[in-house]
PDB file of N, CA, C and O in Angstrom, chain B, residues numbered from 101:
ATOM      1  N   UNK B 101       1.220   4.775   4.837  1.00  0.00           N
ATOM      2  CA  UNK B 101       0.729   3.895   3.799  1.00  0.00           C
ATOM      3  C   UNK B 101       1.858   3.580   2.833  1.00  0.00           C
ATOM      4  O   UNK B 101       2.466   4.452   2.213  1.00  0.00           O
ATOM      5  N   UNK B 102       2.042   2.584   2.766  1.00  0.00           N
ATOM      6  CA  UNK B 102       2.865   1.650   1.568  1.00  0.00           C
ATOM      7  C   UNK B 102       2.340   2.377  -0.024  1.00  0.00           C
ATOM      8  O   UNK B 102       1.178   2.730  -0.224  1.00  0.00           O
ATOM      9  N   UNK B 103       3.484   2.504  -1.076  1.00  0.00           N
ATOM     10  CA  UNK B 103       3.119   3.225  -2.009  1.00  0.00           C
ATOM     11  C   UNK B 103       3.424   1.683  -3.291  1.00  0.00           C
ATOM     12  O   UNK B 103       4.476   1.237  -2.832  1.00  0.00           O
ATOM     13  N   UNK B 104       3.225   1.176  -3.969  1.00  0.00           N
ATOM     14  CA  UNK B 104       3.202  -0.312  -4.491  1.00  0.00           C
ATOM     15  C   UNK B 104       4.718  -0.347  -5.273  1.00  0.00           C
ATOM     16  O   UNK B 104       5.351  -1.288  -5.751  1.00  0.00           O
ATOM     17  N   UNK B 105       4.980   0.986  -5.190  1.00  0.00           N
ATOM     18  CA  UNK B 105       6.500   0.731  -6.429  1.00  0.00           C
ATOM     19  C   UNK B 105       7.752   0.474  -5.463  1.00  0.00           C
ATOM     20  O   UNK B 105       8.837  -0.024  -5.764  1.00  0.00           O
ATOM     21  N   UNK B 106       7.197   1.067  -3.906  1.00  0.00           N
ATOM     22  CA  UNK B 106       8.336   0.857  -3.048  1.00  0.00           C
ATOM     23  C   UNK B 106       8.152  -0.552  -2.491  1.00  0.00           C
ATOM     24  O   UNK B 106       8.954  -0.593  -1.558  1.00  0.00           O
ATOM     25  N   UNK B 107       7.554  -1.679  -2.557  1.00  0.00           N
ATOM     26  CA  UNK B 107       7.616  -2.882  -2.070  1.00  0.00           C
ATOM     27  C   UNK B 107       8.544  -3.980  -3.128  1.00  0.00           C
ATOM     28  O   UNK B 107       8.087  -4.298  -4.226  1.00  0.00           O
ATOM     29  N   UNK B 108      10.054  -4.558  -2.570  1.00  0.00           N
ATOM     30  CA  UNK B 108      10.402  -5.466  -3.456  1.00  0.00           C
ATOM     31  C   UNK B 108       9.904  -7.181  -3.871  1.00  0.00           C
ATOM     32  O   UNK B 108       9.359  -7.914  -3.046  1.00  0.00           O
ATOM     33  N   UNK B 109      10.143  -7.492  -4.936  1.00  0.00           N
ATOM     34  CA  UNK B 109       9.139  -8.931  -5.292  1.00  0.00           C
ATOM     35  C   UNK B 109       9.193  -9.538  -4.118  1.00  0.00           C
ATOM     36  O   UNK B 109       8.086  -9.914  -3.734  1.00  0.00           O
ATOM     37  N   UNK B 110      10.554  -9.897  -3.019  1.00  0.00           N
ATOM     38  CA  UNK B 110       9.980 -10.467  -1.737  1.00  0.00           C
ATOM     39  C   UNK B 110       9.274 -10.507  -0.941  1.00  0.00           C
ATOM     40  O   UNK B 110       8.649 -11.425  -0.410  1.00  0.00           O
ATOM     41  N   UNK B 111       9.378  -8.492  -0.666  1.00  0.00           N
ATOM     42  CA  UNK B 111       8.552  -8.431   0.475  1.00  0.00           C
ATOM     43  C   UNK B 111       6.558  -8.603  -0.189  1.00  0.00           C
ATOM     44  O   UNK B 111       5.561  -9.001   0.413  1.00  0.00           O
ATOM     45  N   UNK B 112       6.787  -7.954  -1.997  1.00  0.00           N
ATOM     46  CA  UNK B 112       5.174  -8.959  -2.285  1.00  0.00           C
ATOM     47  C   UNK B 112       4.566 -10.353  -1.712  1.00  0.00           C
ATOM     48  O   UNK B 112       3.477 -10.755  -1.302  1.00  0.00           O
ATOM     49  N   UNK B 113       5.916 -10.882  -1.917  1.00  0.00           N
ATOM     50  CA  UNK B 113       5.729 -12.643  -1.901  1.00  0.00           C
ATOM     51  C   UNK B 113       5.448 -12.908  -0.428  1.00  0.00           C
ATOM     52  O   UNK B 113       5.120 -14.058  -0.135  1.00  0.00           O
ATOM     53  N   UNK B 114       5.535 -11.961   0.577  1.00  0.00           N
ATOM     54  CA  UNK B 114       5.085 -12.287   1.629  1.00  0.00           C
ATOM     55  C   UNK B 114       3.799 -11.338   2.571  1.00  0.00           C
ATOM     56  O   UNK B 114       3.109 -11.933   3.399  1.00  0.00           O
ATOM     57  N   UNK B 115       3.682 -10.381   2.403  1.00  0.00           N
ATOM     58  CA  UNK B 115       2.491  -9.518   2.177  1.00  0.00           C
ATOM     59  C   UNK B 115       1.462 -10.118   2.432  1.00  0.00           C
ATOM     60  O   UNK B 115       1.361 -11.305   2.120  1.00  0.00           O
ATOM     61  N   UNK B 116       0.703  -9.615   2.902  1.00  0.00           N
ATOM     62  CA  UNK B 116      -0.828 -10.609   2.783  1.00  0.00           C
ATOM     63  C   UNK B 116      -1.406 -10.215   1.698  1.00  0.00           C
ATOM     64  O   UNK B 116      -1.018  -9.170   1.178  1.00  0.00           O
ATOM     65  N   UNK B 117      -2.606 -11.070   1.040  1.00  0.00           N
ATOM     66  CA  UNK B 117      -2.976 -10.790   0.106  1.00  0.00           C
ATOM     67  C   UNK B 117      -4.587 -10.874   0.335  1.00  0.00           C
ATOM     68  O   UNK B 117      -5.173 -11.267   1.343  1.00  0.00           O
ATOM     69  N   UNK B 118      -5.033 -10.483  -0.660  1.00  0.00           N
ATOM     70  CA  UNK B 118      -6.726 -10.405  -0.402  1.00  0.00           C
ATOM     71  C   UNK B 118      -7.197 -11.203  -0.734  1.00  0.00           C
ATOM     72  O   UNK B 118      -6.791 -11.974  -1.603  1.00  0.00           O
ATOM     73  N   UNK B 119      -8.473 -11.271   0.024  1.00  0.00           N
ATOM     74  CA  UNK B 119      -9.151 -12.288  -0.329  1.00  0.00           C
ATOM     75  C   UNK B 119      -9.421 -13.131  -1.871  1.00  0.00           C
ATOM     76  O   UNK B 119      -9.024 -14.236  -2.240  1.00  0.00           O
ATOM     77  N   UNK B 120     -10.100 -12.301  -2.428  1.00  0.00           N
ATOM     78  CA  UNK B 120     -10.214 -12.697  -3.949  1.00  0.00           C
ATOM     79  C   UNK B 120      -9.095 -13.410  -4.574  1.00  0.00           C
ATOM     80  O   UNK B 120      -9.303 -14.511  -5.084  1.00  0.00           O
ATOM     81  N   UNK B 121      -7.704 -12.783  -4.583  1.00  0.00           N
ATOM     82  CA  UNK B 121      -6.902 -13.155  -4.950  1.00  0.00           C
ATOM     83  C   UNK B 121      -6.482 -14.399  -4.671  1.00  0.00           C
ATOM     84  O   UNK B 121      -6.002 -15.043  -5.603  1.00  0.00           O
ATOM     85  N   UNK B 122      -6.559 -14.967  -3.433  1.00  0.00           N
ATOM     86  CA  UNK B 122      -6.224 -15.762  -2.185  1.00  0.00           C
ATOM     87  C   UNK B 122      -7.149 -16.722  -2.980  1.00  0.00           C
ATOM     88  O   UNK B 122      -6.540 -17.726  -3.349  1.00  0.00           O
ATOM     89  N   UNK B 123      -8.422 -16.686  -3.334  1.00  0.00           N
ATOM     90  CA  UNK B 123      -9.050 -18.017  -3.768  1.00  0.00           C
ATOM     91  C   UNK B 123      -8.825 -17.958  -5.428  1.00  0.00           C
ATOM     92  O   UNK B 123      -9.014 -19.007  -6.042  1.00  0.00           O
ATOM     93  N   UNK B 124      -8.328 -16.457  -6.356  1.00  0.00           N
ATOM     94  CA  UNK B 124      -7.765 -16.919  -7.489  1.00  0.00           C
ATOM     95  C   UNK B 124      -6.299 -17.989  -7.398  1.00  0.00           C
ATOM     96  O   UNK B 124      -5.925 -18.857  -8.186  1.00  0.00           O
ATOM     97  N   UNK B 125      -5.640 -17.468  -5.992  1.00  0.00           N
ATOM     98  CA  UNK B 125      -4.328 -18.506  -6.114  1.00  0.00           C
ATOM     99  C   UNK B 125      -4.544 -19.712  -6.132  1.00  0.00           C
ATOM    100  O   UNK B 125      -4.174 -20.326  -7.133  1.00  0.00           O
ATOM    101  N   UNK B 126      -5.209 -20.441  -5.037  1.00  0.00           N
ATOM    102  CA  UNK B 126      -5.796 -21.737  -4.454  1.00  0.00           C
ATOM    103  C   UNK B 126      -6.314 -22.001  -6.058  1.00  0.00           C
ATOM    104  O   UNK B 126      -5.584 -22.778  -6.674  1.00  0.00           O
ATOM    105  N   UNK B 127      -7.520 -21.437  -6.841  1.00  0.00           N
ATOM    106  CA  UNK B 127      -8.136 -22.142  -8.247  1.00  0.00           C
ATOM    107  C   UNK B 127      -6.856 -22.581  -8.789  1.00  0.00           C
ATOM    108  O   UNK B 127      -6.706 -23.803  -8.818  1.00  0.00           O
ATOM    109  N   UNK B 128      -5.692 -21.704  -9.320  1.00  0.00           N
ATOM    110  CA  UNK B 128      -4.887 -21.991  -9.990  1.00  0.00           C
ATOM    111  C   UNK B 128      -3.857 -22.921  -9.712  1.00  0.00           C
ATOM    112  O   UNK B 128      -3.425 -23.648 -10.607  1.00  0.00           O
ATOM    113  N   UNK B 129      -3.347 -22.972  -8.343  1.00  0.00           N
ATOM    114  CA  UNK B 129      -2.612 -23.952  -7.516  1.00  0.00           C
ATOM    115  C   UNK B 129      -3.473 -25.683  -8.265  1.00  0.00           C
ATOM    116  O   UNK B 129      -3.012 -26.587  -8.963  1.00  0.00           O
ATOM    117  N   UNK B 130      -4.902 -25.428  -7.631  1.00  0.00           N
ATOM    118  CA  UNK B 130      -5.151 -27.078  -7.711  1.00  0.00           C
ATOM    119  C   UNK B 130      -5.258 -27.203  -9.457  1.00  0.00           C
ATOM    120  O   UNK B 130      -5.249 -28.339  -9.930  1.00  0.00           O
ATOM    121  N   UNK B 131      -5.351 -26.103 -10.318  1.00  0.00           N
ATOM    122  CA  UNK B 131      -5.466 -26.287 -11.772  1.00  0.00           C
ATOM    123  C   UNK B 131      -4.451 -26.889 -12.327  1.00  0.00           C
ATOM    124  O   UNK B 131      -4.455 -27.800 -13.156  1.00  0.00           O
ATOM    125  N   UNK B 132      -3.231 -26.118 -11.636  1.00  0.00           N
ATOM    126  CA  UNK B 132      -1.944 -26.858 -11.533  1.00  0.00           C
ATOM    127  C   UNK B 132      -1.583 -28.270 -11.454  1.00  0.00           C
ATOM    128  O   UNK B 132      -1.090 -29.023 -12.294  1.00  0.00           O
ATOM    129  N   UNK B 133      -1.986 -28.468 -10.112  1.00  0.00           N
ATOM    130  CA  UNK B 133      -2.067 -30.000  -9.761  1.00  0.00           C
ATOM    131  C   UNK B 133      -2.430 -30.950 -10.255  1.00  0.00           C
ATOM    132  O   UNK B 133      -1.754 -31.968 -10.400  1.00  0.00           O
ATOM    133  N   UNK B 134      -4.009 -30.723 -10.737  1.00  0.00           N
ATOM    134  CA  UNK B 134      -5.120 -31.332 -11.841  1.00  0.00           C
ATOM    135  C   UNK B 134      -4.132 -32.321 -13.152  1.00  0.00           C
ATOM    136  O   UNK B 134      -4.181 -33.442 -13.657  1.00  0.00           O
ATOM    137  N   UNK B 135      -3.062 -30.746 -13.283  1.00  0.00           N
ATOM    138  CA  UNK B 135      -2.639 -31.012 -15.179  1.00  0.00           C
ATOM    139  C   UNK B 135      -1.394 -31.707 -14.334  1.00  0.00           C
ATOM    140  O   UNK B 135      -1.586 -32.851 -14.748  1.00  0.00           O
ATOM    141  N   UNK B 136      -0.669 -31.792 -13.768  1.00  0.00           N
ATOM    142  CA  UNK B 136       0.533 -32.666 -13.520  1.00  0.00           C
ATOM    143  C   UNK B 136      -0.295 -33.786 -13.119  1.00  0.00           C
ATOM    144  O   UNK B 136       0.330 -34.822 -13.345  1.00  0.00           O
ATOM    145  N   UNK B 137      -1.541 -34.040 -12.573  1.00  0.00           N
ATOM    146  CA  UNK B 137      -2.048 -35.534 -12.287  1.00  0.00           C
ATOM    147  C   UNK B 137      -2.147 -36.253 -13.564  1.00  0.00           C
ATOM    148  O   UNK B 137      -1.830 -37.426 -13.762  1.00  0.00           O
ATOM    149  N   UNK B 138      -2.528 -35.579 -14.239  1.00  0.00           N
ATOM    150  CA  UNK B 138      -2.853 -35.773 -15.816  1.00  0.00           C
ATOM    151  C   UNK B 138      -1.887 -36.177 -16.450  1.00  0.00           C
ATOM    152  O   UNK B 138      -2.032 -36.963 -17.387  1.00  0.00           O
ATOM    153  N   UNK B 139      -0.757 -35.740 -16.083  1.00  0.00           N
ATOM    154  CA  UNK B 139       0.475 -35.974 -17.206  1.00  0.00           C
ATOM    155  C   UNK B 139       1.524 -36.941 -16.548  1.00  0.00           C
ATOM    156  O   UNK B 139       2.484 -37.401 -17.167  1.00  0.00           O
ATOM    157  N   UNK B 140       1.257 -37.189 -15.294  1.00  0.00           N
ATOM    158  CA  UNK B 140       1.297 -38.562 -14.263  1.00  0.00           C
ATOM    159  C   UNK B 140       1.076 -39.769 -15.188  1.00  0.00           C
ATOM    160  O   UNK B 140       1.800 -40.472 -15.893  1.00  0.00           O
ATOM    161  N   UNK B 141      -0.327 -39.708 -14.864  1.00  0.00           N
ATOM    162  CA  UNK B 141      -1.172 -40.764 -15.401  1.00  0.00           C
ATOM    163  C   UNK B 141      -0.833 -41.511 -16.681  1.00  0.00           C
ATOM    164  O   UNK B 141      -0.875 -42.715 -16.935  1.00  0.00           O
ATOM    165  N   UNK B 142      -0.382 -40.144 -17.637  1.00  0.00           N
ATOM    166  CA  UNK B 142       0.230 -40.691 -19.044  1.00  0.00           C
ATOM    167  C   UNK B 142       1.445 -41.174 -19.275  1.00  0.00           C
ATOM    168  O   UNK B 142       1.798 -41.937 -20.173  1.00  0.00           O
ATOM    169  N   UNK B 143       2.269 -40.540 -18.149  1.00  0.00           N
ATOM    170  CA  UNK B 143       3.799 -40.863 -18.202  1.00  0.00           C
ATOM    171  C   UNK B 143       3.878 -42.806 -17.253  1.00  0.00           C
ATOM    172  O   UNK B 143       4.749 -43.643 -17.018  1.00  0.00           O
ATOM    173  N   UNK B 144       2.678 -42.682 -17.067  1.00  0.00           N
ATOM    174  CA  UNK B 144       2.194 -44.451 -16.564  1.00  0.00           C
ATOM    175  C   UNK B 144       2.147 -45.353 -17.456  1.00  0.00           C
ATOM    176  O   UNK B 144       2.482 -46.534 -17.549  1.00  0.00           O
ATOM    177  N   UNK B 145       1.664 -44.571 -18.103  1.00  0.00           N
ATOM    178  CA  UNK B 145       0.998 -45.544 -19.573  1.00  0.00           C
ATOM    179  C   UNK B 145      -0.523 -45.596 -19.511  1.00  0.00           C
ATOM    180  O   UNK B 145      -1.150 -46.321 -20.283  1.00  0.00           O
ATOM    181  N   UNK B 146      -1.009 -44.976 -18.770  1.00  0.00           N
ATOM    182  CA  UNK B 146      -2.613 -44.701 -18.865  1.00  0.00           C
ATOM    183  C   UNK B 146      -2.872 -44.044 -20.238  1.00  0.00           C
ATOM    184  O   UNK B 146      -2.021 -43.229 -20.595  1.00  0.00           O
ATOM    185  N   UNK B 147      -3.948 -44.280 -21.087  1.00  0.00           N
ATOM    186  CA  UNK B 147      -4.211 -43.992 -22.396  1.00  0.00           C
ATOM    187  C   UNK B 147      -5.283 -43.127 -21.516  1.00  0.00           C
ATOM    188  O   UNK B 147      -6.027 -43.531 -20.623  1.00  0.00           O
ATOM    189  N   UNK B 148      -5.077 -41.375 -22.226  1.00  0.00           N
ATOM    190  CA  UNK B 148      -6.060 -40.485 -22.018  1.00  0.00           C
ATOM    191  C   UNK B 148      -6.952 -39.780 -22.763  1.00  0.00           C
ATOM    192  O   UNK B 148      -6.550 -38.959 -23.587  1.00  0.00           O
ATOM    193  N   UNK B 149      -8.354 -40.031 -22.550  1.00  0.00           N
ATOM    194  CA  UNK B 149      -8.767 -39.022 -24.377  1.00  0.00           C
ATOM    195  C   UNK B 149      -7.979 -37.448 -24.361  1.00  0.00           C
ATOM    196  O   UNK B 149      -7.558 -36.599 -23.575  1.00  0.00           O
ATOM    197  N   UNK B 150      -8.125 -37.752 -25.905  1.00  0.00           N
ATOM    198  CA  UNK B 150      -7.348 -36.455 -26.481  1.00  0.00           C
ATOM    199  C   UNK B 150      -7.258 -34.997 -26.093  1.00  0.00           C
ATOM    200  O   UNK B 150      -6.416 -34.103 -26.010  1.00  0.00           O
ATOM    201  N   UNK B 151      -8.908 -35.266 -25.844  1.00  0.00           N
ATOM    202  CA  UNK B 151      -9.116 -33.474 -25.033  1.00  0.00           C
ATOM    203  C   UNK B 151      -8.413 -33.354 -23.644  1.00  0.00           C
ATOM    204  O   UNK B 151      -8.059 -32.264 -23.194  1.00  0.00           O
ATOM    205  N   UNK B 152      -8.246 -34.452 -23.039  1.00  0.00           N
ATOM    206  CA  UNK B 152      -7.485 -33.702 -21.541  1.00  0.00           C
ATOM    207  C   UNK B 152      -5.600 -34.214 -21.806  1.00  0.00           C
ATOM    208  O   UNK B 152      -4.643 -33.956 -21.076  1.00  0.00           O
ATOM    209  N   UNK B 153      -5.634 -34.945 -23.037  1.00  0.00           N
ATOM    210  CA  UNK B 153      -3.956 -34.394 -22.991  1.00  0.00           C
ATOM    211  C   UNK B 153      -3.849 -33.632 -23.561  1.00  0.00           C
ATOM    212  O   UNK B 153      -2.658 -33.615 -23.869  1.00  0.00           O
ATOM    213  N   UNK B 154      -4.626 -32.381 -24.260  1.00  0.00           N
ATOM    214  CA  UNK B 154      -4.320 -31.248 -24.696  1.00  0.00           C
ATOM    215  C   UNK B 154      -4.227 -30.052 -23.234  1.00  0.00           C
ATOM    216  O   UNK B 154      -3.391 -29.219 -22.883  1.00  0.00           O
ATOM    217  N   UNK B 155      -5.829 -30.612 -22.571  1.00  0.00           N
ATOM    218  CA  UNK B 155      -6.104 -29.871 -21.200  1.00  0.00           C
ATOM    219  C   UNK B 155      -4.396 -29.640 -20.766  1.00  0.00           C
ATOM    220  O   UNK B 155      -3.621 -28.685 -20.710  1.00  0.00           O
ATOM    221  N   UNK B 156      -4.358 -30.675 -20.585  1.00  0.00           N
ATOM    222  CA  UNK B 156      -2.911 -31.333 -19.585  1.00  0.00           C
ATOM    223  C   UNK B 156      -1.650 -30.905 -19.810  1.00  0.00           C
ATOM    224  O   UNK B 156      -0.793 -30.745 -18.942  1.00  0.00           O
ATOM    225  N   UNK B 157      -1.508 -30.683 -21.204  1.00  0.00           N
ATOM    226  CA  UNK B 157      -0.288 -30.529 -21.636  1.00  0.00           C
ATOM    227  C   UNK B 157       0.239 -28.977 -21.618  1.00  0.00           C
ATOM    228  O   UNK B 157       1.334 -28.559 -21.243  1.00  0.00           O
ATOM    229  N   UNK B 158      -0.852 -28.273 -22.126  1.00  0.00           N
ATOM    230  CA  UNK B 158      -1.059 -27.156 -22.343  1.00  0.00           C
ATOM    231  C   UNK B 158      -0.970 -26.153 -21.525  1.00  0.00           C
ATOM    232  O   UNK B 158      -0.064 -25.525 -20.976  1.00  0.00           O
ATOM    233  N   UNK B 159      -2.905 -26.125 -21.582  1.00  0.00           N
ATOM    234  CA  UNK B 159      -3.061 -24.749 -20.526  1.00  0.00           C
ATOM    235  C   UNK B 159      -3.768 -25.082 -19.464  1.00  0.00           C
ATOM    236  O   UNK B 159      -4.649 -24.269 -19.187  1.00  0.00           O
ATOM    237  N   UNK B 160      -3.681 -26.000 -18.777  1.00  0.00           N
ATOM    238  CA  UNK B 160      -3.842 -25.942 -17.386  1.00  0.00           C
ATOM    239  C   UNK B 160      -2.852 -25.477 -16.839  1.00  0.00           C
ATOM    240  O   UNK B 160      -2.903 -24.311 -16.447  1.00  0.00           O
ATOM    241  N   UNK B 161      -1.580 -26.310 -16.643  1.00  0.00           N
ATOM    242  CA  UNK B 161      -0.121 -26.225 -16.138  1.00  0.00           C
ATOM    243  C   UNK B 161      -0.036 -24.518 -16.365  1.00  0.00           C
ATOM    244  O   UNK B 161      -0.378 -23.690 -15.521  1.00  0.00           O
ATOM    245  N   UNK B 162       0.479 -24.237 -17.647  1.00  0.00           N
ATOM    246  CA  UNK B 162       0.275 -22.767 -17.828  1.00  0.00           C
ATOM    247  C   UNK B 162      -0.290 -21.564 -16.780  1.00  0.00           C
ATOM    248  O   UNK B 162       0.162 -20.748 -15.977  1.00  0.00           O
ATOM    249  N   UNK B 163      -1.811 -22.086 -17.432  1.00  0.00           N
ATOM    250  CA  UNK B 163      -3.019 -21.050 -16.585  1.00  0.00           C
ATOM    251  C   UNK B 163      -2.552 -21.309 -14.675  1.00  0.00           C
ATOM    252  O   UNK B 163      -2.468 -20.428 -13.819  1.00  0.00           O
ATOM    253  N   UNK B 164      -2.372 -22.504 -14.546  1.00  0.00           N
ATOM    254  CA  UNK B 164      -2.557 -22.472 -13.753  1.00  0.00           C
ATOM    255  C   UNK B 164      -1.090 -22.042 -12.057  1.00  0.00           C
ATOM    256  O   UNK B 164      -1.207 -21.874 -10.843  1.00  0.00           O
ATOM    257  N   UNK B 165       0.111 -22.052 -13.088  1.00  0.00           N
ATOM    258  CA  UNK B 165       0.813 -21.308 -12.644  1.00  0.00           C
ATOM    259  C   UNK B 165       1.338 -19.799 -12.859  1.00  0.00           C
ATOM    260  O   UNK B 165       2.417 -19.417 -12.407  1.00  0.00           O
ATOM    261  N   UNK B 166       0.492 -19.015 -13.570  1.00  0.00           N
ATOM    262  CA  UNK B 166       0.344 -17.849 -14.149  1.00  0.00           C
ATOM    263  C   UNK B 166      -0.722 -17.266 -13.276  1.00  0.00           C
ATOM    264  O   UNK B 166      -0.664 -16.076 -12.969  1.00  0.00           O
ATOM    265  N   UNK B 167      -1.607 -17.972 -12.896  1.00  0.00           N
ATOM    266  CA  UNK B 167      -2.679 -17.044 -11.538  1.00  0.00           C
ATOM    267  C   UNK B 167      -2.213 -17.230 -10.181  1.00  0.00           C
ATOM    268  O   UNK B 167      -2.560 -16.377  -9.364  1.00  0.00           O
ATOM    269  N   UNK B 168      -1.499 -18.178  -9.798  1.00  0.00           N
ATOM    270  CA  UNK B 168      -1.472 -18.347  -8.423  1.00  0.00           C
ATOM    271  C   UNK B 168      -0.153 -17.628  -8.451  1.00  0.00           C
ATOM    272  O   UNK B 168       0.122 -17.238  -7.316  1.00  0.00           O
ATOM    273  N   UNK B 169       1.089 -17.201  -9.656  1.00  0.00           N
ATOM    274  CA  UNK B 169       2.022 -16.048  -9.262  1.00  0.00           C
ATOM    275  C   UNK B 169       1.342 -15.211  -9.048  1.00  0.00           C
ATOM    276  O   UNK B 169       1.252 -14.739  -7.914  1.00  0.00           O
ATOM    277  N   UNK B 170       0.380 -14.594 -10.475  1.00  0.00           N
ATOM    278  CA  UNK B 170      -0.123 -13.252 -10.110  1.00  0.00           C
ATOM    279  C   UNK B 170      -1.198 -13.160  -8.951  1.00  0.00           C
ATOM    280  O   UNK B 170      -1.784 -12.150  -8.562  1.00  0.00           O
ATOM    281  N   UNK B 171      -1.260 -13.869  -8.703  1.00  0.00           N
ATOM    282  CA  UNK B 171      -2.466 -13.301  -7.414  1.00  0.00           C
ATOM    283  C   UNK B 171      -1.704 -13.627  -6.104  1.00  0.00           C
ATOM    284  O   UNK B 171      -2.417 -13.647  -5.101  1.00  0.00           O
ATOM    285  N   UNK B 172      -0.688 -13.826  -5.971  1.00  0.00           N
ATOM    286  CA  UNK B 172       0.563 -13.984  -4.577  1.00  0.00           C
ATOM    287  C   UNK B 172       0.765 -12.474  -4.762  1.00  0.00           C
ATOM    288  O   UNK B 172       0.555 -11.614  -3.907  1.00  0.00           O
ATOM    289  N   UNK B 173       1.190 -12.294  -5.967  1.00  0.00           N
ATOM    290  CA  UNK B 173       2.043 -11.042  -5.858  1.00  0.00           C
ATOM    291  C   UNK B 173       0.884  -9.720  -5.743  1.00  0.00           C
ATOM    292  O   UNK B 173       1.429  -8.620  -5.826  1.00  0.00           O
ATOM    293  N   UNK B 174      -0.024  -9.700  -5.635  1.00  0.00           N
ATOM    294  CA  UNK B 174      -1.429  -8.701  -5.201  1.00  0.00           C
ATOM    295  C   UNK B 174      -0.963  -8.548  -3.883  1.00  0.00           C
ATOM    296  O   UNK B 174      -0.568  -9.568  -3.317  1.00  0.00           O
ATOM    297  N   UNK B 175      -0.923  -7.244  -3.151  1.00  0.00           N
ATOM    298  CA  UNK B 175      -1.044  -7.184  -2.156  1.00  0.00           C
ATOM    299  C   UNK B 175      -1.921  -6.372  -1.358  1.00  0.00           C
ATOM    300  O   UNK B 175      -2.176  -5.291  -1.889  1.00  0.00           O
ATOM    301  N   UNK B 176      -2.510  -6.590  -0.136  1.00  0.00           N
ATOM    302  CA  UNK B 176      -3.623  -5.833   0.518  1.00  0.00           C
ATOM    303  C   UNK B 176      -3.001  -4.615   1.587  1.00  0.00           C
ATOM    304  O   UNK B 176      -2.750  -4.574   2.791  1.00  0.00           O
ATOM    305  N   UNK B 177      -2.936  -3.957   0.793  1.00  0.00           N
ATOM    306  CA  UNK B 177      -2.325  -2.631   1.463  1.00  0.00           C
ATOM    307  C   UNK B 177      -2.755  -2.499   3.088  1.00  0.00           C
ATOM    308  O   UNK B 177      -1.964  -2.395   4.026  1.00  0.00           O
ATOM    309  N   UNK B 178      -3.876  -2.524   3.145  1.00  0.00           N
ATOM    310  CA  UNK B 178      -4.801  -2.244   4.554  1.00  0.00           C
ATOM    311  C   UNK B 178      -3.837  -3.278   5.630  1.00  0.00           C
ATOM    312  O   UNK B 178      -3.085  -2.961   6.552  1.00  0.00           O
ATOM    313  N   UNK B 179      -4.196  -4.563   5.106  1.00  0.00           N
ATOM    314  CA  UNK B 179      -3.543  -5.386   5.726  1.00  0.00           C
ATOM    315  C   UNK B 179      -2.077  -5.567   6.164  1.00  0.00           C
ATOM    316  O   UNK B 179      -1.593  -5.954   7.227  1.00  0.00           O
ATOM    317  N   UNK B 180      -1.572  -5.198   5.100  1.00  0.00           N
ATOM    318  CA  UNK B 180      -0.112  -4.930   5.402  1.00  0.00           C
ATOM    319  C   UNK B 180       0.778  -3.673   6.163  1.00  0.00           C
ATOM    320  O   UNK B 180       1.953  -3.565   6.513  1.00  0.00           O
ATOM    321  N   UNK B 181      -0.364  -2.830   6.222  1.00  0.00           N
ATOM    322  CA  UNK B 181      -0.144  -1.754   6.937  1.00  0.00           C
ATOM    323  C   UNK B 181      -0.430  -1.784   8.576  1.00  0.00           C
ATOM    324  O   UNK B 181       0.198  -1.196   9.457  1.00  0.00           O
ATOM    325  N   UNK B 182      -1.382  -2.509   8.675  1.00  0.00           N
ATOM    326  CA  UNK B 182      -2.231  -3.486  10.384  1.00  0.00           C
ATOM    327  C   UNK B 182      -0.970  -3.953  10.815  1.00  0.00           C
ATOM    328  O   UNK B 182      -0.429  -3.712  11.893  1.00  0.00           O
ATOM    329  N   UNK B 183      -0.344  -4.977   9.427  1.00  0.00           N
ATOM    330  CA  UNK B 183       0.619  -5.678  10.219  1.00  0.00           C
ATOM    331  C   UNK B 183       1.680  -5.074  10.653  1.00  0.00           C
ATOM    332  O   UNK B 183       2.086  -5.358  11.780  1.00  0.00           O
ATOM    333  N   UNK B 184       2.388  -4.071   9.829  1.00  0.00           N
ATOM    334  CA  UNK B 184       3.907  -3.306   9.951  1.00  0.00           C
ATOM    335  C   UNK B 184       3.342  -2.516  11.738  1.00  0.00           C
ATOM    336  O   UNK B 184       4.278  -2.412  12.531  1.00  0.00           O
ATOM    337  N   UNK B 185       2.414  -2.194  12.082  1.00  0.00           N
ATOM    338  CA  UNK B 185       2.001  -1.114  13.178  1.00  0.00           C
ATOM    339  C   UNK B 185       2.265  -2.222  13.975  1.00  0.00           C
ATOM    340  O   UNK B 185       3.081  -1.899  14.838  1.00  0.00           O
ATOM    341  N   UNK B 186       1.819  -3.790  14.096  1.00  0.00           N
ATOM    342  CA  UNK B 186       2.109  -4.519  15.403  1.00  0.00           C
ATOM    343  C   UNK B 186       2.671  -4.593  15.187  1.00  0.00           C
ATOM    344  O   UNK B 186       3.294  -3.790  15.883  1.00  0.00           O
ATOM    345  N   UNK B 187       4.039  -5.468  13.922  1.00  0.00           N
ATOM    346  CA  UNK B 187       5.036  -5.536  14.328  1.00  0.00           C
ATOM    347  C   UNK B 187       6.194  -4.503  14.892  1.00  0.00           C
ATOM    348  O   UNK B 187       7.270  -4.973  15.262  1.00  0.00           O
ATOM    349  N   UNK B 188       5.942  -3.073  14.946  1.00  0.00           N
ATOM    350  CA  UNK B 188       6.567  -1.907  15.031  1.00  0.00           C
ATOM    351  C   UNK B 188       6.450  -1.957  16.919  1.00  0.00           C
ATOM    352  O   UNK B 188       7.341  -1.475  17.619  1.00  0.00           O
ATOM    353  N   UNK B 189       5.304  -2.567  17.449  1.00  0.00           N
ATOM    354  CA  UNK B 189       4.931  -2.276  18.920  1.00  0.00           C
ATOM    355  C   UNK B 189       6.135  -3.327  19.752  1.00  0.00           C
ATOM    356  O   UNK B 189       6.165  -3.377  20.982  1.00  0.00           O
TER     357      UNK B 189
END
């Protein structure tokens, strides 16, 4: 069994990760997306109400690249342990 202090940020970043996490990344990924569509739109010249160029500017972008790091970097021990045994065969 993998002990969490001996894995480096790479080998996190590639790790499988769990489920939960896996659909906190995906929320935050498209939250992401959402606020750069947003700030698209304005850098167009689209006039946006106030509340989503705050959304936009702010803490979507933020939030939303702050969960999909931290929930990459979660890793599923079980899983990663399945995998090291095949790849070892």
């Amino acid at each position: 069994m993998h002990n969490q202090n001996d894995l480096s940020l790479l080998e996190r970043f590639s790790a499988p990760t769990p489920k939960l996490f896996s659909l906190i990344r995906n929320a935050g990924v498209i939250l992401g997306l959402f606020s750069a569509f947003l700030m698209g739109l304005e850098a167009q010249g689209i006039e946006l109400p106030a509340f989503l160029k705050t959304v936009a500017e702010t803490s979507s972008l933020i939030e939303g690249i702050v969960a999909a790091v931290i929930a990459q970097l979660t890793v599923d021990f079980k899983a990663l342990a399945q995998k090291k045994a095949l790849d070892s065969i």
